[in-house]
Legacy VTK file of the C-alpha trace (Angstrom):
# vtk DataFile Version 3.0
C-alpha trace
ASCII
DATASET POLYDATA
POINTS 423 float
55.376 236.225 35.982
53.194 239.712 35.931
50.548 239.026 32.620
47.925 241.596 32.049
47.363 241.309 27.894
46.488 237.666 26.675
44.946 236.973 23.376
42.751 233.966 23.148
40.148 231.848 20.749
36.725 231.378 21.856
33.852 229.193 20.674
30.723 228.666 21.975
29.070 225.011 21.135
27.261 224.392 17.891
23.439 223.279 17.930
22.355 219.776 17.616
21.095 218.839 14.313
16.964 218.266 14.179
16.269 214.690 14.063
14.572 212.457 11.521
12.135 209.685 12.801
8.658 208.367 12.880
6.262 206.993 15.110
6.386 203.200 15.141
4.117 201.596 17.264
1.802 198.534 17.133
-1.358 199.341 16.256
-0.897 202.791 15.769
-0.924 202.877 12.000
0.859 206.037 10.365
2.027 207.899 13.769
3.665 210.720 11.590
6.703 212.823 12.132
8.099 212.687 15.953
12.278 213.749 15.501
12.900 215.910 18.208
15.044 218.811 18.194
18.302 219.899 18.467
20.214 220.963 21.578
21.518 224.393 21.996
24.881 224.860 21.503
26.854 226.106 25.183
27.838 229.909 25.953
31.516 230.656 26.565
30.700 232.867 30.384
33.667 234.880 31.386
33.308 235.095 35.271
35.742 237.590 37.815
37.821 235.252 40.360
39.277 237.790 42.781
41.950 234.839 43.611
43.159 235.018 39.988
46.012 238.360 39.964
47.432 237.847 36.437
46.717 236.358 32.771
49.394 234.009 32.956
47.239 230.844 32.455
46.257 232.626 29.238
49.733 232.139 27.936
49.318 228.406 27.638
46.040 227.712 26.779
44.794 229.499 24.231
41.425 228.246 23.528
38.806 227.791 24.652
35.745 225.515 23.259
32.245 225.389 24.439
30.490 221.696 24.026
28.000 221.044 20.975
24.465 220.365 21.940
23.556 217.006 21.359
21.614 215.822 18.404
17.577 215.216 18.485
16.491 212.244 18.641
12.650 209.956 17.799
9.869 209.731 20.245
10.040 214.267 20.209
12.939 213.571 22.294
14.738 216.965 22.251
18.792 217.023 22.492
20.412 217.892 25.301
22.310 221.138 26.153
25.990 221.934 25.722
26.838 222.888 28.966
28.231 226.652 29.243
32.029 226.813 29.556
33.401 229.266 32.141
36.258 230.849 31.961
37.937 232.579 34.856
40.067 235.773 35.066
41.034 238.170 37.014
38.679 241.227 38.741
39.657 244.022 36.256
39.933 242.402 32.948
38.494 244.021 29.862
37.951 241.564 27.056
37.999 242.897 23.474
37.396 242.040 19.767
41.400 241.367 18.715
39.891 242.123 15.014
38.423 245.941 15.809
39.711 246.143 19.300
35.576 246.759 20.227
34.911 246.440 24.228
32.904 243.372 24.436
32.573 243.090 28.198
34.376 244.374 31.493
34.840 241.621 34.051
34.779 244.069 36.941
31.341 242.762 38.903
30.360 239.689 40.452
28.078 238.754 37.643
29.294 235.973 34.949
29.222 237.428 31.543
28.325 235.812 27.985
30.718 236.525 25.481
30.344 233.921 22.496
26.684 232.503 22.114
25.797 228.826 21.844
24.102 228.012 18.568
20.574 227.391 18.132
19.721 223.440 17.717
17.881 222.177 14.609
14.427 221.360 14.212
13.160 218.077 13.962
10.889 216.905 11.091
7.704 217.488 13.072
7.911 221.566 12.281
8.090 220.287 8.605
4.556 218.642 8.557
2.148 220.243 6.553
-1.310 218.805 5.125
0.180 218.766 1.506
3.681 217.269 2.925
2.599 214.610 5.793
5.911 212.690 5.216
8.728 215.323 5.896
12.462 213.331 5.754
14.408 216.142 6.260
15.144 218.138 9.035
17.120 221.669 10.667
21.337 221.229 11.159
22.073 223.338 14.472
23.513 226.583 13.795
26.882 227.679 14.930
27.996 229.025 17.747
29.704 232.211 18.033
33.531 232.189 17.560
36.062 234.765 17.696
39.713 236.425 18.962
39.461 238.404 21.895
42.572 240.104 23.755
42.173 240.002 27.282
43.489 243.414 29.073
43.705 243.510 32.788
43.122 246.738 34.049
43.434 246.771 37.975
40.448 247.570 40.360
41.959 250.167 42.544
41.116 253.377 44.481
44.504 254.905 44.694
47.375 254.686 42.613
51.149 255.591 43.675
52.886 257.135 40.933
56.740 258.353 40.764
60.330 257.688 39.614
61.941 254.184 40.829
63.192 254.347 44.080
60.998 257.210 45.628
59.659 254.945 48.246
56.115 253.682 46.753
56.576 250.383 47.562
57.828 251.648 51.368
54.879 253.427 51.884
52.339 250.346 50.366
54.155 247.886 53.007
53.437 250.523 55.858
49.801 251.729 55.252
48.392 248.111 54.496
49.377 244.511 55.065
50.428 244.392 51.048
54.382 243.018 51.197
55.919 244.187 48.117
59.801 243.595 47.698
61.657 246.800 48.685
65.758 247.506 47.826
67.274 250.307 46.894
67.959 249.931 43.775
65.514 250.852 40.618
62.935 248.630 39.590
62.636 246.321 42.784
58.675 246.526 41.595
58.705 245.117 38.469
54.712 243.976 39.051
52.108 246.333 40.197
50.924 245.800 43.938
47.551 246.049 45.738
47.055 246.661 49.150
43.960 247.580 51.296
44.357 250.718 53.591
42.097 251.500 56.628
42.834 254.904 57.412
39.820 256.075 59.286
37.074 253.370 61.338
34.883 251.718 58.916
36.161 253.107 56.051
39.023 251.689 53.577
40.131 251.892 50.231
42.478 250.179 47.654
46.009 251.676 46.816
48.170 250.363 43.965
52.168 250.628 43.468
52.040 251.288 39.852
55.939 250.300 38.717
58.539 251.529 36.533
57.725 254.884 35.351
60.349 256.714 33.822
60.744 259.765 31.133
60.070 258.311 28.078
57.295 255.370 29.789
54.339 256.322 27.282
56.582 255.462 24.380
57.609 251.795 25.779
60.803 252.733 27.828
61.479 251.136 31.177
58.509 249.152 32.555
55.786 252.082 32.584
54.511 251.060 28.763
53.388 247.799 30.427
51.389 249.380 33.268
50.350 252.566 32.728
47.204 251.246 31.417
46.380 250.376 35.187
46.613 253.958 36.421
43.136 254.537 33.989
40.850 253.209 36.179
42.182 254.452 39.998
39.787 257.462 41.093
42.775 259.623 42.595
46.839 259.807 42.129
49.512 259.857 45.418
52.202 261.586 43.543
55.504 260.355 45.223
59.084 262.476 45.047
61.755 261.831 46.363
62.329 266.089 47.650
65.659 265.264 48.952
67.006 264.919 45.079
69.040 261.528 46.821
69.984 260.011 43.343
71.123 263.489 42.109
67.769 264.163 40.298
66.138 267.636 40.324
62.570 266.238 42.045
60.850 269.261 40.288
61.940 267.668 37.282
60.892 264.482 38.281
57.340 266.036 38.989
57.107 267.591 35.694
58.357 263.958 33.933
55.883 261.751 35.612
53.159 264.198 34.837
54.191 264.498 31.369
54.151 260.720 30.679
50.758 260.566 32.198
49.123 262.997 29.911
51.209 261.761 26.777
49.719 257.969 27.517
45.891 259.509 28.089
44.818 262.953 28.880
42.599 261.735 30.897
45.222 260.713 33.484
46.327 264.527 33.572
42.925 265.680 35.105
42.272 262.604 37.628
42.841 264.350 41.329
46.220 264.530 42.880
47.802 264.957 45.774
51.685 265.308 46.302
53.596 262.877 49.079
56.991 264.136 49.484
59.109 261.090 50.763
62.897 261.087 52.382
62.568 264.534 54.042
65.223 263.132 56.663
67.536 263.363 53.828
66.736 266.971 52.840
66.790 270.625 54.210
64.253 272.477 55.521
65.109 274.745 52.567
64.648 271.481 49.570
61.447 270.969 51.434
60.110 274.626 51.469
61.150 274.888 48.292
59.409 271.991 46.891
56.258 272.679 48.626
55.689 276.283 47.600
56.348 274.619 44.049
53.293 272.164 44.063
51.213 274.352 45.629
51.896 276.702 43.235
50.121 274.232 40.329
47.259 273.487 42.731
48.395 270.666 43.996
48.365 269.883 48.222
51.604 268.689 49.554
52.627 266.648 52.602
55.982 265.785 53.721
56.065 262.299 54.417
59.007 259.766 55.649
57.853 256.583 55.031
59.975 253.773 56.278
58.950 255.298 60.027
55.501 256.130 59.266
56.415 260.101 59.814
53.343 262.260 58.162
51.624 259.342 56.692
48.199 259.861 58.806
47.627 263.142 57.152
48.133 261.597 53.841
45.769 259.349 54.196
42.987 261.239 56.100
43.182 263.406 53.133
43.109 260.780 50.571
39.903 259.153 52.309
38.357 262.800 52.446
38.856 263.166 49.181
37.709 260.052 47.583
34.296 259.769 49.747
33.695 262.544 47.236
34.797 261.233 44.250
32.968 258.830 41.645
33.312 255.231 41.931
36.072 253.151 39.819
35.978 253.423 36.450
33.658 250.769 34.879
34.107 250.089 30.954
30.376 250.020 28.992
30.359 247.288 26.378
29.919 248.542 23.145
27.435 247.540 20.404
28.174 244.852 17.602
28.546 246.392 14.274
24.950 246.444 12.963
26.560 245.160 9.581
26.872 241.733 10.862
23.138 241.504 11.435
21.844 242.993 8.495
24.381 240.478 6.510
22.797 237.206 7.932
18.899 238.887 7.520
19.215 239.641 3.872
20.008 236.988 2.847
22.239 238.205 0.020
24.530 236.258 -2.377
27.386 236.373 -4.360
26.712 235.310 -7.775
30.005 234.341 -10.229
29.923 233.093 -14.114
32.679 231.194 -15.088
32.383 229.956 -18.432
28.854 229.383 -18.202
28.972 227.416 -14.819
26.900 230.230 -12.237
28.526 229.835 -8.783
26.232 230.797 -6.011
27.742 231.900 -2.552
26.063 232.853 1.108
26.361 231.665 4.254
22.727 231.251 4.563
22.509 228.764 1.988
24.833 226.697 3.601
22.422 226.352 6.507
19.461 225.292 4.035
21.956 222.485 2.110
22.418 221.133 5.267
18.909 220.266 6.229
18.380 218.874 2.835
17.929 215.236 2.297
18.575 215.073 -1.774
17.737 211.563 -2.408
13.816 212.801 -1.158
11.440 214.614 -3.033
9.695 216.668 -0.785
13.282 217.743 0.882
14.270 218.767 -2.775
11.138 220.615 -3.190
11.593 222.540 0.047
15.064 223.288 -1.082
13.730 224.294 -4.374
11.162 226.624 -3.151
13.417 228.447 -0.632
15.643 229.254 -3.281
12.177 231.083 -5.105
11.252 232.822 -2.367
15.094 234.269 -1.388
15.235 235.554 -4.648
17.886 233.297 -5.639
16.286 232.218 -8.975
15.496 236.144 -9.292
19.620 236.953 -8.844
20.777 234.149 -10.816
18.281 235.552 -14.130
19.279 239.052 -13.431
23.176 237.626 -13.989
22.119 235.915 -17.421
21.441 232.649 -16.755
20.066 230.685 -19.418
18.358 226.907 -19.417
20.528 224.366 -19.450
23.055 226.361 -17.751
24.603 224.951 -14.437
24.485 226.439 -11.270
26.866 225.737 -8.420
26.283 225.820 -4.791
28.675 224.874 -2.789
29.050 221.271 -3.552
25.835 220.712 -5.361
25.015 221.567 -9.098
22.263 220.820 -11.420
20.966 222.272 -13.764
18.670 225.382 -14.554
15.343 224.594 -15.623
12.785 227.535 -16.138
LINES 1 424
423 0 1 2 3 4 5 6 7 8 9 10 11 12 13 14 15 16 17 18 19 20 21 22 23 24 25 26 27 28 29 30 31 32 33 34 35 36 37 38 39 40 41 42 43 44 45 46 47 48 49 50 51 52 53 54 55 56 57 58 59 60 61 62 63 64 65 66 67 68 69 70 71 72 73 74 75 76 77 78 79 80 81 82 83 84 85 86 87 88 89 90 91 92 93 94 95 96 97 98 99 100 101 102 103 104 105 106 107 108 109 110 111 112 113 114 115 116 117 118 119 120 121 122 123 124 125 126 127 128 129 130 131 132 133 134 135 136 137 138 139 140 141 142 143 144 145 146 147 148 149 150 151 152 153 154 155 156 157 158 159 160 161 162 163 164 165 166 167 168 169 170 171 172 173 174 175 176 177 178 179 180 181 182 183 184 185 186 187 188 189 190 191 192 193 194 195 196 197 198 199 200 201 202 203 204 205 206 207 208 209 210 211 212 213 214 215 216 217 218 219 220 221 222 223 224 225 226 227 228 229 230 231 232 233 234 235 236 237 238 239 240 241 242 243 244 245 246 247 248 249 250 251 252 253 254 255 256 257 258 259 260 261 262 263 264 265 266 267 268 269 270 271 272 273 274 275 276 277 278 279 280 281 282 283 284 285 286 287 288 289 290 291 292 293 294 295 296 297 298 299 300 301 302 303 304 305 306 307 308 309 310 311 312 313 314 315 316 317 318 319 320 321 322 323 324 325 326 327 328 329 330 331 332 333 334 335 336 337 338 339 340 341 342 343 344 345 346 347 348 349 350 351 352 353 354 355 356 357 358 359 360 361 362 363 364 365 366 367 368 369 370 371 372 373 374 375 376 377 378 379 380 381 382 383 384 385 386 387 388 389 390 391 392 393 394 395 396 397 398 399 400 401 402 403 404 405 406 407 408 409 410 411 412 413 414 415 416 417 418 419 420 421 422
């Protein structure tokens, strides 16, 4: 089964949590503070594996889990590193937010790509020692790693792409210009998947032509098969417009060429401006007069026409010696840029800010932040409580909560820890 839109969970590994621990040794009297740090957390990598042709391995796993980095531990023994999870998919595949539908990364290249960060690991209670606190019993929890949706959407990688009605003879021509062995009937929709296949038309050069299936009036909008893969004609550099100019189902094939080009420019505009050149297929079944006719039609729009009959290779060597001419002068494929995180995200976690709540007296206090600092506090220690204390002072926590009406006595809730407010 043909896949090319997958959506998936990724998570990259959490950081190991700072460790606690002092130097015990004989005769070494008071060796201080020696926990060693965290771990970082692994990266999910998304990597291109040009043996991989469709997302169907997406449909039954759906996510995907980067190992934790492993905890510190005494003697400034650091924790070891999650190992990166890769994850491999097809050449072609664009992976975006499934939230704001934001590119995030175009698997097109040979290079792996990072899409959900391992967390940072903890520090140990060596970064804690200070002259005033020699005995630190508290350390850093590892941060998070990334997590997220994404929607995978495979895009194919090719030069060329063979557009027309079913039944025209794309798939004919694929099988006899390259050694790509696509099913071929004659009935419509025989291609119900799109197929690549590398042509060599001239020595030393050679490009990649795709049968782009079931395009029909009506495609852009979901009917037939077209809704599915028009989204792989966006990245080919050139079109082979294919007719059938004999008119062998009873179609009008000027019609036909004014349908396929409307459904192109309906599903992006962009498609309507990509060069094109017109292959006229089955001219054994028409008249000199359907063919004359049909040609001084194209050419009429700009377009360059070739009469082609492609089960016995008849015209096909012009075709391509024009398609190679053209594309040694056209840009390369299409490559997606990644686009920026929302710089809201960042600011968010910088700031520090919190939400502040009064319910009947009882001052809740919310931030993710916060979170982080009640997890590398040991409450049953003084000095821990005093670190916790002060960083509420200098977030301007104690600043917020006044500003809201607090008054002594009053109890403030973070989380799952409360006490009460003391001036």
């Amino acid at each position: 089964m043909f896949v090319d839109i997958a959506k998936v969970f990724v998570k990259a590994g959490d950081g190991g949590n700072g460790a606690v621990s002092f130097h015990r040794e004989k005769y070494v009297a008071a060796g201080g503070p020696d926990g060693g740090d965290g771990g970082r957390g692994g990266n999910v990598v998304f990597v291109a594996d040009t043996n991989l042709s469709t997302l169907a391995d997406f449909r039954y796993k759906r996510k995907y889990v980067a190992p934790n980095g492993g905890s510190g531990m005494g003697g400034r023994r650091n924790g070891k590193k999650g190992d990166d999870l890769v994850v491999r998919v097809p050449q072609g595949t664009l992976i975006k937010d499934a939230e704001t539908g934001r590119v995030i990364a175009d698997i097109s290249g040979k290079e792996p790509v990072v899409i959900a960060k391992g967390g940072k690991g903890g520090w140990g209670n060596p970064h804690f020692a200070t002259p005033t606190r020699q005995v630190p019993r508290f350390a850093k929890p590892g941060l998070p790693g990334e997590e997220f949706e994404v929607t995978l959407e495979l895009k194919l990688l090719a030069d060329v792409g063979l557009v027309g009605f079913p039944n025209v003879g794309k798939s004919t021509l694929l099988s006899v210009v390259s050694e790509a062995k696509p099913e071929i009937a004659n009935y419509h929709f025989t291609t119900i998947t799109p197929k690549l296949g590398v042509v060599y038309s001239v020595p030393g050069t050679s490009f990649v032509m795709a049968d782009i299936p079931g395009l029909i009036e009506g495609a852009w909008e979901g009917n037939g098969l077209g809704h599915r893969f028009l989204r792989h004609v966006e990245r080919c550099r050139m079109l082979i417009h294919v007719v059938d100019v004999a008119g062998s189902e009873g179609r009008d094939p000027k019609e036909d060429f004014n349908i396929i080009n409307s459904e192109l420019k309906n599903f992006n505009e962009n498609l309507s401006k990509l060069p094109m050149i017109v292959a006229g297929n089955k001219c054994d079944l028409a008249t000199d007069e359907q063919v004359a006719e049909f040609e001084s039609f194209v050419k009429e729009q700009g377009y360059e026409f070739f009469p082609i009959m492609a089960p016995i290779n008849e015209g096909v060597d012009d075709l391509l010696n024009k398609t190679a001419e053209m594309l040694s002068k056209l840009p390369p494929v299409t490559i997606y840029e990644a686009e920026p995180a929302p710089k809201v995200d960042v600011e968010d976690i910088s700031d520090r800010s919190v939400k502040i709540t009064n319910n009947d007296g009882v001052y809740f206090v919310e931030g993710k932040w916060l979170l982080r600092v009640l997890n590398s506090t040991n409450f049953d220690d003084f000095e821990s409580l005093n670190y916790f204390q002060n960083a509420l002072v200098t977030s301007g926590v104690i600043d917020a909560l006044k500003e809201a009406g607090i008054e002594e006595g009053d109890t403030v809730s973070i989380y799952d820890v409360e006490f009460d407010f003391v001036e």
